[in-house]
C-alpha positions as CSV (number, residue, x, y, z in Angstrom):
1,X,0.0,0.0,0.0
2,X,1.7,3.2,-1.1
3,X,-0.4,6.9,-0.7
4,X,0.1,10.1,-1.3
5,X,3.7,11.2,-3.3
6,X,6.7,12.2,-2.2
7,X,9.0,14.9,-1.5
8,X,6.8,18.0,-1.9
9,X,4.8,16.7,-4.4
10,X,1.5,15.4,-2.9
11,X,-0.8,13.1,-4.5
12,X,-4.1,11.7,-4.1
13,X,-3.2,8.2,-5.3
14,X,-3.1,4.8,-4.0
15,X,-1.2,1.9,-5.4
16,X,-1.7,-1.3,-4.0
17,X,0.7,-4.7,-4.4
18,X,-0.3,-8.0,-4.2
19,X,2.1,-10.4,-3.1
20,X,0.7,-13.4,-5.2
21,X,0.2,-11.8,-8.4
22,X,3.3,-9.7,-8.3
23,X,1.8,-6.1,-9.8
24,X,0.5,-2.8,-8.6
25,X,-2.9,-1.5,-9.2
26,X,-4.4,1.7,-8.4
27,X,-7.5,2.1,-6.3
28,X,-10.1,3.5,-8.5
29,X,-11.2,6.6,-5.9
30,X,-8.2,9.1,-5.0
31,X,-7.9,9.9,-0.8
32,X,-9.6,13.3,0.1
33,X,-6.3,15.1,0.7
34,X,-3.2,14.7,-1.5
35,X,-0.4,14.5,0.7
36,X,3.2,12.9,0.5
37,X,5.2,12.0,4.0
38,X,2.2,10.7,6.1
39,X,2.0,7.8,8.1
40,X,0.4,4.4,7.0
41,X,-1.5,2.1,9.3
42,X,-3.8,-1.3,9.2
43,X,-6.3,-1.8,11.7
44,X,-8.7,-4.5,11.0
45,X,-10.1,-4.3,7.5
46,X,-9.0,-0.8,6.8
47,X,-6.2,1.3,6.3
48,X,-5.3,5.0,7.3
49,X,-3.1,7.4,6.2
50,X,-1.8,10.2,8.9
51,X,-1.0,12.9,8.9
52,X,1.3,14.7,5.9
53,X,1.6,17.5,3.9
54,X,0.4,19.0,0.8
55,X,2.7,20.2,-1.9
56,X,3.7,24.0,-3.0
57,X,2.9,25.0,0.3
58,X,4.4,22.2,2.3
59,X,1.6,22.7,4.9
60,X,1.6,20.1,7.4
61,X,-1.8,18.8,8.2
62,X,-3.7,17.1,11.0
63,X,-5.5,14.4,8.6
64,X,-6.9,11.1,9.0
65,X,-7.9,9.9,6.2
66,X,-9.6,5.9,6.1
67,X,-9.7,3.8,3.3
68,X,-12.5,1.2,3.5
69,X,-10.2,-1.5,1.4
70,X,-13.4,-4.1,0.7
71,X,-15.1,-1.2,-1.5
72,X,-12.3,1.5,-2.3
73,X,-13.9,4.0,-0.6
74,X,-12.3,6.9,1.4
75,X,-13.3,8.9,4.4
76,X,-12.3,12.1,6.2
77,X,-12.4,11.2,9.9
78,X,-12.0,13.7,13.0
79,X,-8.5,15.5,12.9
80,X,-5.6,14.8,15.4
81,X,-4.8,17.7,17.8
82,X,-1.1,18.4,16.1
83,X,-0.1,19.1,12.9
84,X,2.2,16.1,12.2
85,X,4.9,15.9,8.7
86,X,6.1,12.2,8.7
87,X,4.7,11.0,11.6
88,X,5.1,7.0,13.0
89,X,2.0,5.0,13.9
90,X,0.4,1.8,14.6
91,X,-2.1,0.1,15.6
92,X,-2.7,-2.3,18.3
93,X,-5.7,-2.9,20.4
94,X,-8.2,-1.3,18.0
95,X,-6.3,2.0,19.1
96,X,-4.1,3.9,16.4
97,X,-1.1,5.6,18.2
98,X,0.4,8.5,16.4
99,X,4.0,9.6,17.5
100,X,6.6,12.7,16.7
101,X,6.8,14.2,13.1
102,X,7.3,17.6,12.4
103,X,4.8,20.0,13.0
104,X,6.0,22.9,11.0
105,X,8.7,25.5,11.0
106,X,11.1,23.0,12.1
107,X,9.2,22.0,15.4
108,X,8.9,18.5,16.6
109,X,5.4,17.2,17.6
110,X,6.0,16.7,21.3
111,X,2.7,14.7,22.3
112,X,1.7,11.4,21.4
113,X,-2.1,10.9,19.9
């Protein structure tokens, strides 16, 4: 699973890989926000993209973004309380933890969400 772009240039595309076939496909509906350096989580049947930024402006946003993977569909869920540029994540316990990244003008985000 690969979203978004990378190094300032922000995309709303998703390729996915699958092992057994050995290719890449896209999913047909882009994420709500292009972004490139956000964090990539599973949890259960879905995936979600955190955090990011968007490209000219390099504005770090707050996003969680969920893709439902049995349909292909995307949605915008309640924002984190930082702004978070390459933040780490995972999942455990049905909980997504969100950790660190940069939360613009060469801050660190201090608090875990």
């Amino acid at each position: 699973f690969k979203p978004g772009g990378a190094w300032r240039e922000a995309y709303a595309t998703c390729d996915v890989y699958d092992p057994v076939a050995d290719s890449w496909t896209s999913v047909a509906q882009p994420f709500p926000t292009a972004a490139y350096g956000c964090a990539v989580v599973a949890l259960g049947e879905d995936i979600y993209v955190v955090g990011g930024a968007r490209s000219g402006t390099q504005s770090h946003m707050k996003n969680l973004q969920k893709l439902d993977v049995a349909s292909g569909a995307w949605s915008q869920l309640p924002q984190m309380t930082h702004t978070r540029y390459q933040p780490s994540a995972a999942a455990m316990d049905a909980i997504i933890y969100v950790a660190h990244g940069d939360c613009g003008g060469g801050c660190s985000a201090p608090n875990p969400e």
